[in-house]
Steps between C-alpha positions, in 0.01 A plus 500: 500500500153673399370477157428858368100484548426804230692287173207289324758210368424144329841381437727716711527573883671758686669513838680746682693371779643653834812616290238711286632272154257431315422127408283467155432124433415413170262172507279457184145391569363193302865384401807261640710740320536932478485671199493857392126555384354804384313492879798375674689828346213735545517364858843567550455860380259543761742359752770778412289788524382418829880457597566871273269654765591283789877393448621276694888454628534194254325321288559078436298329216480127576266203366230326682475195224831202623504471130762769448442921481362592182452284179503746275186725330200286378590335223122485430464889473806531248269211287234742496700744391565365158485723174404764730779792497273718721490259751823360513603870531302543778621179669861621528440859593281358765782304654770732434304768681444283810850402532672840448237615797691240726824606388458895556327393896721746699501205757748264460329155363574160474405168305570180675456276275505076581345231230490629144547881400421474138392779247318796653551335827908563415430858399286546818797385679751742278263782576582475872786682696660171625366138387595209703514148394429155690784246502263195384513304216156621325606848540566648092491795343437579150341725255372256274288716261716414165381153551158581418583753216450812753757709698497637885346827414448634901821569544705271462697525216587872652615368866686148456747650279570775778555242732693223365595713151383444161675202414415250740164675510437407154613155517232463735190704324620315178509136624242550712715262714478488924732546747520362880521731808859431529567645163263732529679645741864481324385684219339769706163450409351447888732670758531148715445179498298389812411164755139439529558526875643866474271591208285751695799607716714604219228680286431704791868552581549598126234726395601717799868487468546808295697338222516643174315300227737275344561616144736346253887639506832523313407364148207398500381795615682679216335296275178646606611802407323727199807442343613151480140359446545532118799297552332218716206485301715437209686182644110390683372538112739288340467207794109539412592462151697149535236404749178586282676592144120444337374745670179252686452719830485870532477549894922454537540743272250729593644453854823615414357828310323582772776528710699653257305795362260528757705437874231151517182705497293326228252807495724710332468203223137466430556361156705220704216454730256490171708253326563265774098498559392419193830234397377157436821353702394660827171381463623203383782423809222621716264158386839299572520660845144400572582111292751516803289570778274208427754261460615619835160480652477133403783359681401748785130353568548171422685340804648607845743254489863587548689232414881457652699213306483431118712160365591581126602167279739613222702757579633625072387840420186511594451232782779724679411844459144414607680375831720797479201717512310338734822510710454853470165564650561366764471113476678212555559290232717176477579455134539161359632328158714233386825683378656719791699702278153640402344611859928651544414696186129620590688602830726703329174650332332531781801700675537783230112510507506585897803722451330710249140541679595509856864674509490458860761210600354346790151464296695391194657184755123423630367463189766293374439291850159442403601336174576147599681243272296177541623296189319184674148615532494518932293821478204346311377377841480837661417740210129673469543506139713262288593674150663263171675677288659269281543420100168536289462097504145420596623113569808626748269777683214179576797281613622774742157537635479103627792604683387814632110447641551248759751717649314825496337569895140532540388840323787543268452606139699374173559749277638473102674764314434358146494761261252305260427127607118446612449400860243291420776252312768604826266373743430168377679268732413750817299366800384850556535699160236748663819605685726579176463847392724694223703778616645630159803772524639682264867540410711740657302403815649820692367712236178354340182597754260266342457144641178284342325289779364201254161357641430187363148355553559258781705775708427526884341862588738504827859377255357816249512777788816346665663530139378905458611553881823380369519722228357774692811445756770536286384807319347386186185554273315149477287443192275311505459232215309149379711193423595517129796452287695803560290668743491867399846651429682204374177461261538815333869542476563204293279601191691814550881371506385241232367787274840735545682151423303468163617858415833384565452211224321784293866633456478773790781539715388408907637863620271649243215284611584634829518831451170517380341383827735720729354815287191385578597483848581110631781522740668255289452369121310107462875363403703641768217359716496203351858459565479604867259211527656246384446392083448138664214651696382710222461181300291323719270749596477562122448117419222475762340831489468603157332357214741531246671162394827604354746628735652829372861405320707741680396383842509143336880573367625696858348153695706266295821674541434493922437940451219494779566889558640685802587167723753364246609874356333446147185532392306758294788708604855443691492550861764625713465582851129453507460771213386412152780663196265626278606654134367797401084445401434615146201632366170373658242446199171655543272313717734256655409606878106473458619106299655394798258619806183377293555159588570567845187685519302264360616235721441729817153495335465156512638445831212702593251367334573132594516652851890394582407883673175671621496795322678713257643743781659196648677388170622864454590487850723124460659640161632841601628324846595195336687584212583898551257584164512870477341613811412839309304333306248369762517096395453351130071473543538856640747628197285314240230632660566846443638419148163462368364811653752698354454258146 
């Protein structure tokens, strides 16, 4: 194939083969990943008018980068953006004129798409006659753009409904969520689902097969109609209202208005355009996205170590979803405690866990393979990384540990999940405590993305990038933070619980007290949370992290009676089936939200200032992961922040 000589292109190359298609690469200069500049587009605009004047029998759009297709648009552009309407307008039309281009070619033209497809990558994709996807496991689609407070503006809230109708098209633009080539392909949203092997084979087969474009039918394609989409805006509207009844993010519903007034063309909605610009929340979600990307880019550069076999000691709620999730990624992990009925039950975890993410049976059985029962310690020997996860007892976790290092092979790392205890006082009795390191999850493992990496002072630099590798591996953000009571999360939720229990004794009902802070946008209230972890818990962290002497009465009066919150049924609130019964909240006094989140921002303050973390982006970063504070919001330093300037 010869490059076409007269096209002047940085990121993009273009082929024509013997068949006459057209091959246009898309490879981003000066980057591991693509992404939909305001050069990369111009570029591709210049690619399609040399096609216009020269078209080719078929055109195929493919990726250069093995990271995946296309990431998305740069992020970095939208930041730039901010508070400026003109520009943002200008940012959408610019896309959405590119893309229709490619869909009006009179050639047909495909996307074959392998890796991520995320964003403007996606809507690239949808703009194309046929899209093909690659049966591997990184392969996902998604339009993301309601995650960071924006919406797919080139195109793409007008083309995925056609294709897989407006329903399951706005379950997708509203989670933001992904989807894998196989389902990708049920739901009509790539033609195929391809082997790497065949990749090249079936695009070419494919964009000269003559096919119609697939389309969305029977229902769903009614739904579409100008008719019904009052109807199914209606029943979208009131799912957005249960979902987001305070009204915190605007994109979701913008996304939906868009579609329904204006066939998903956002520039017949400038005021949309103007109001999602200047909105603090995009702006804000935007910061969170970049919080992200750092986090990420820790774990990334500090090791190339993959590990392969993880031993976990304790196997209750927390030893055993961490093996569950290791299990997972990909690891083997033998899991090991004293009581057997406990690894049977984090099993039976574990199972509905792997049922739920992979749906596919015979992955389903491998992970569950890879999660070995080892109630008598045997894979301690073998394991890269030995992880305790048992009862907050600083004297039980040091006696474990004699039995653990002389069994551990040369190289090995031991790891502690303590929420709170020093590893200074853990690694008394060690031979090497250089090689103990805190790897602190948070609870629902499955869900929560934050995981601190605790550095004491004696800690080995190779045992700190083994432990971020590990992280890395199994997908999560590592945060990095200095060996102190409570680290960083655990240190500012406790002022925070103990202050919404002190309301409590103030005479305030605890779904009132909640209320309050899921207006203000926590994903959950600082009782209900308290409940989830444990009152027990909530009491020690309390006793040893905050200053105040006198425990609060209510907590004091639920701890007598055994009420230690969701794990016996009774706490703050009755439990049943993993749900707290809450009576109705009644009227939240004046104030009460900005009472309970000063203490936590003070302590994130402190944390900072002691240096438990480097920097205030960090401790924004370890909250909003950590503890789900309202991401809209941008992290408590960031929210009070922007409190004064507005004060």
């Amino acid at each position: 194939m010869m490059p076409v000589a007269t096209l002047d292109l940085q990121n993009f190359t273009l082929h024509t083969d013997d068949q006459h298609i057209a091959w246009l690469k898309i490879d981003c200069v000066g980057s591991s990943v693509n992404r939909l500049s305001a050069l990369v587009l111009q570029e591709l605009n210049q690619a399609l008018d040399y096609l216009s004047g020269h078209p080719p029998k078929a055109l195929i759009i493919y990726s250069g980068k093995a990271a995946g297709f296309i990431a998305g648009a740069d992020i970095d552009e939208f930041s730039e953006h901010g508070n400026n309407p003109e520009k943002g307008l200008a940012l959408v039309t610019r896309g959405w004129t590119v893309f229709n281009k490619l869909a009006k070619q009179t050639y047909p033209t495909l996307a074959l798409v392998q890796g991520h497809c995320l964003g403007g990558g996606l809507e690239l994709a949808l703009a194309c006659r046929y899209c093909l996807a690659v049966d591997q496991d990184d392969t996902r689609l998604a339009l993301p753009e309601v995650m960071l407070g924006i919406f797919p503006g080139w195109g793409g809230m007008l083309r995925l409904p056609e294709y897989i109708g407006p329903a399951a098209a706005m379950d997708l633009m509203l989670s933001g969520k992904s989807v894998d080539a196989r389902k990708a392909a049920r739901m009509g949203i790539v033609d195929a689902c391809v082997p790497v092997r065949l990749a090249r084979q079936a695009a070419v087969k494919q964009v000269l097969s003559g096919k119609k474009p697939r389309r969305a039918q029977g229902l769903p394609r009614l739904m579409n109609s100008k008719l019904l989409r009052p109807l199914v805006a209606r029943q979208v509207r009131q799912q957005l209202e249960k979902r987001d009844p305070y009204q915190h993010y605007q994109a979701p519903r913008a996304i939906l208005e868009i579609w329904e007034k204006h066939n998903g063309n956002a520039l017949k909605a400038p005021e949309l355009i103007e109001q999602i610009t200047r909105s603090d929340t995009a702006a804000n979600l935007l910061r969170v996205f970049h919080l992200q990307e750092r986090l990420k880019s820790i774990g990334k550069h500090a090791s190339s170590q993959v590990l392969s076999h993880i031993h976990v000691v304790g196997a209750g709620v927390m030893g055993g979803d961490i093996a569950a999730v290791c299990a997972l990624k990909g690891l083997r992990v033998t899991l090991q405690d004293q009581d057997r009925e406990r690894i049977a039950q984090a099993q039976g975890r574990a199972a509905k866990l792997f049922q739920r993410r992979l749906k596919d049976r015979r992955l389903v059985q491998a992970a569950l393979d890879r999660l070995i029962p080892d109630p008598n310690g045997h894979g301690i020997a073998s394991a890269d990384l030995v992880l305790e996860a048992i009862f907050e007892n600083a004297d039980a976790k040091r006696s474990l540990y004699t039995t653990i290092e002389p069994l551990l092979k040369p190289g090995a790392i031991l790891a502690t999940n303590t929420s709170s205890l020093p590893l200074s006082e853990l690694s008394l009795n060690l031979i090497n405590p250089q090689r103990l390191v805190g790897i602190h999850f948070f609870n629902p493992v499955s869900r929560m993305p934050l995981v601190e990496v605790v550095e004491s002072e004696l800690l080995a630099p190779d045992v700190r990038s083994t432990a971020y590798a590990f992280v890395n591996q199994i997908g999560k953000l590592p945060l990095p933070v200095k060996d102190s009571p409570g680290f960083l999360v655990n240190a500012v939720l406790a002022p925070y619980m103990l202050e919404a229990m002190r309301c409590v004794d103030e005479g305030l009902e605890p779904a009132t007290v909640d209320k309050a802070m899921v207006q203000f946008g926590m994903p959950m209230g600082p009782l209900e949370l308290a409940d989830t972890v444990g009152l027990d818990i909530a009491r020690d962290a309390g006793a040893q992290l905050s200053q105040q002497a006198v425990m609060p009465a209510c907590l004091k009066s639920h701890l007598d009676r055994q009420e230690l919150g969701r794990k016996t049924g009774q706490g703050f609130y009755t439990w049943k089936d993993g749900k707290a019964q809450k009576p109705p909240a009644g009227t939240i006094p004046s104030g009460l939200a900005d009472r309970l989140i000063k203490p936590l921002i003070e302590q994130t303050e402190h944390q900072v200032r002691i240096g438990v973390v480097q920097n205030e982006d960090l401790a924004d970063a370890g909250v909003i992961f950590g503890t789900g504070f309202a991401p809209f919001r941008g992290g408590p330093l960031h929210y009070k922040a922007t409190q004064k300037q507005r004060n």
